[in-house]
C-alpha positions as a Markdown table, in Angstrom:
| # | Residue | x | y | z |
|---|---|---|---|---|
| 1 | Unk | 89.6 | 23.6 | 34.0 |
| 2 | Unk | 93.7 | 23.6 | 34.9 |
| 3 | Unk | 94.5 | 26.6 | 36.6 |
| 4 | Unk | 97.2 | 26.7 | 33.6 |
| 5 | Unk | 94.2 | 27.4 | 31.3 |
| 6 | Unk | 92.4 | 29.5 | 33.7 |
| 7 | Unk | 95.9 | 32.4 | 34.2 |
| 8 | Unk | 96.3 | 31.3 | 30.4 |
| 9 | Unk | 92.3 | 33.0 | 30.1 |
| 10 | Unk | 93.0 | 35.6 | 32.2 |
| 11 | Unk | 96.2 | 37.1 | 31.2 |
| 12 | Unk | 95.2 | 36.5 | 27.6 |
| 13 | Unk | 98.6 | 34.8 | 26.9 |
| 14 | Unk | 98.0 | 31.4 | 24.7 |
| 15 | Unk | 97.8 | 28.1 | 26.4 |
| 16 | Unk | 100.1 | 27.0 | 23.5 |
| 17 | Unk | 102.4 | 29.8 | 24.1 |
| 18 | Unk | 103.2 | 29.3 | 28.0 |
| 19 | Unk | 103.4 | 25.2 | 27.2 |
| 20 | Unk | 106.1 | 25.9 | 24.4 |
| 21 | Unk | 108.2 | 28.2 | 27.0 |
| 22 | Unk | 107.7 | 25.4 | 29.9 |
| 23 | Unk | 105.3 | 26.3 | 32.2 |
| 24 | Unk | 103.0 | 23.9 | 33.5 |
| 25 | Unk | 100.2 | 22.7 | 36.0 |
| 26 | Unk | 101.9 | 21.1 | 39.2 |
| 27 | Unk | 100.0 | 19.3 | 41.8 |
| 28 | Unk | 100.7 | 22.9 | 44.1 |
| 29 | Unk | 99.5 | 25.6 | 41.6 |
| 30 | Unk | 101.4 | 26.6 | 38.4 |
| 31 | Unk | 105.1 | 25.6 | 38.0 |
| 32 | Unk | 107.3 | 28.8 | 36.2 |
| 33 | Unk | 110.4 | 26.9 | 35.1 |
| 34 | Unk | 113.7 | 29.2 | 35.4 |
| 35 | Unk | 116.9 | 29.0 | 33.4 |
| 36 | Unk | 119.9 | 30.1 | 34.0 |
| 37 | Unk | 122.2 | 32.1 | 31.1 |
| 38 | Unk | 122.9 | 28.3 | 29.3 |
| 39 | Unk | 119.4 | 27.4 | 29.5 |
| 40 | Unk | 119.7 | 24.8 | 32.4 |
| 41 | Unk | 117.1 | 24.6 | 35.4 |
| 42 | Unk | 118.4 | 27.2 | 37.9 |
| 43 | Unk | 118.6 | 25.7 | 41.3 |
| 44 | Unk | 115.2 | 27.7 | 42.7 |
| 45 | Unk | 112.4 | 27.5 | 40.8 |
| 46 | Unk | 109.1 | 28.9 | 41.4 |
| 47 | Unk | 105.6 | 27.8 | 41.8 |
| 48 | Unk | 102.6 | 30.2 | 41.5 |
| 49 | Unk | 99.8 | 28.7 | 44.2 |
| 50 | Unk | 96.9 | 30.6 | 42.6 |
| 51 | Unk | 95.1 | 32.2 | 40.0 |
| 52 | Unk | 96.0 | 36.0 | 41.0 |
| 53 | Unk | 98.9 | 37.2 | 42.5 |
| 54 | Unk | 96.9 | 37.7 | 46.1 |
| 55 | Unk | 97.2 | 33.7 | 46.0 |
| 56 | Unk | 101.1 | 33.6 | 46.6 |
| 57 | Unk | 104.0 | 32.2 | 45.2 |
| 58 | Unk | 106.7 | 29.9 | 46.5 |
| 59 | Unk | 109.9 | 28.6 | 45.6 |
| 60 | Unk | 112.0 | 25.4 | 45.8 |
| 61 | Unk | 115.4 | 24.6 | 46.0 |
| 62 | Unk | 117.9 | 26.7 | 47.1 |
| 63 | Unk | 120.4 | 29.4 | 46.3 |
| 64 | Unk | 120.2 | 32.8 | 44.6 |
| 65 | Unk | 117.3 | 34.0 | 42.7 |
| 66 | Unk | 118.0 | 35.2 | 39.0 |
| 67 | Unk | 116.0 | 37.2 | 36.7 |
| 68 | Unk | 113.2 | 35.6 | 34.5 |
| 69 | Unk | 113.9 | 35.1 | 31.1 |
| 70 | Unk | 117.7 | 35.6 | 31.4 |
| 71 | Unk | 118.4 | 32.5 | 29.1 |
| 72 | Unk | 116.4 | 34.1 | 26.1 |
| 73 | Unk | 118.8 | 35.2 | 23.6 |
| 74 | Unk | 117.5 | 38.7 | 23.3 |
| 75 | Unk | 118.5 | 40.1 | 20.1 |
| 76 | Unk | 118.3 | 44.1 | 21.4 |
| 77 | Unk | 120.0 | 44.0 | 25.2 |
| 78 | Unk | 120.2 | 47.6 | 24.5 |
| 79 | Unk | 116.2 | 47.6 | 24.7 |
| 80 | Unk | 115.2 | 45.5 | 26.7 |
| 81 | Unk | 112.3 | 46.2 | 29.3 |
| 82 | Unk | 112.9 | 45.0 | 32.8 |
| 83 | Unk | 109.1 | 44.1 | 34.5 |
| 84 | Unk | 108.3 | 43.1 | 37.6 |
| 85 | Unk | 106.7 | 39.4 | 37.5 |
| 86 | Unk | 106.7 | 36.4 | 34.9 |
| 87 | Unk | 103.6 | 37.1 | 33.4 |
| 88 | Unk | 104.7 | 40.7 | 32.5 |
| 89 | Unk | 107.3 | 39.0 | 30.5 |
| 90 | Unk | 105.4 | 36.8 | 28.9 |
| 91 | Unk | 103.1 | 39.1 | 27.4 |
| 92 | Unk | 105.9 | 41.1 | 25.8 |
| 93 | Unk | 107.2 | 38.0 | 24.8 |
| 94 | Unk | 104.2 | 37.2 | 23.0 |
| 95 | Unk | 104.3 | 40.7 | 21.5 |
| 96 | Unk | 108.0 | 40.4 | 20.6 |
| 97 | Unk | 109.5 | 43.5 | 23.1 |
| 98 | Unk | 112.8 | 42.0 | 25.0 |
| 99 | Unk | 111.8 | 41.7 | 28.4 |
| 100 | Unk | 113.2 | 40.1 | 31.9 |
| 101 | Unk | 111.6 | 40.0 | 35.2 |
């Protein structure tokens, strides 16, 4: 099994769902595509190397970080929930809560 599928299993977040919102299998781990405000590939980008967190991350490219999720056009900035990694966000995406990481 993909280690896509596998976090996909374990956080309970659909396979479907994390495909649609561009995160994929690279040959390294799992790439986590970020956006910037416009919706364009932010110059770092970051690659998960494992299943859990304990695994590691990395990123590539260069320059300043930005939050996840900052290109979603959040309906409610007023409530939105700030959380601390990507898969935080996702699952509040799934569940329709406004959320950056």
């Amino acid at each position: 099994m993909r280690l896509l599928a596998q976090l996909s299993e374990a956080k309970r977040v659909p396979l479907k769902f994390l495909l649609a919102i561009g995160v994929k299998d690279c040959p390294e781990g799992i790439e986590i595509p970020y956006r910037d405000r416009d919706g364009k590939l932010a110059p770092r980008q970051r690659v998960r190397i494992g299943l859990t967190s304990k695994d590691g991350f990395k990123w590539t490219g260069s320059g300043a970080v930005i939050p996840y999720g900052e290109w979603m056009k959040h309906p409610d900035i007023e409530n939105m929930i700030l959380v601390e990694g990507e898969s935080d966000v996702w699952t509040l995406w799934l569940h329709k809560f406004n959320a950056i990481g």
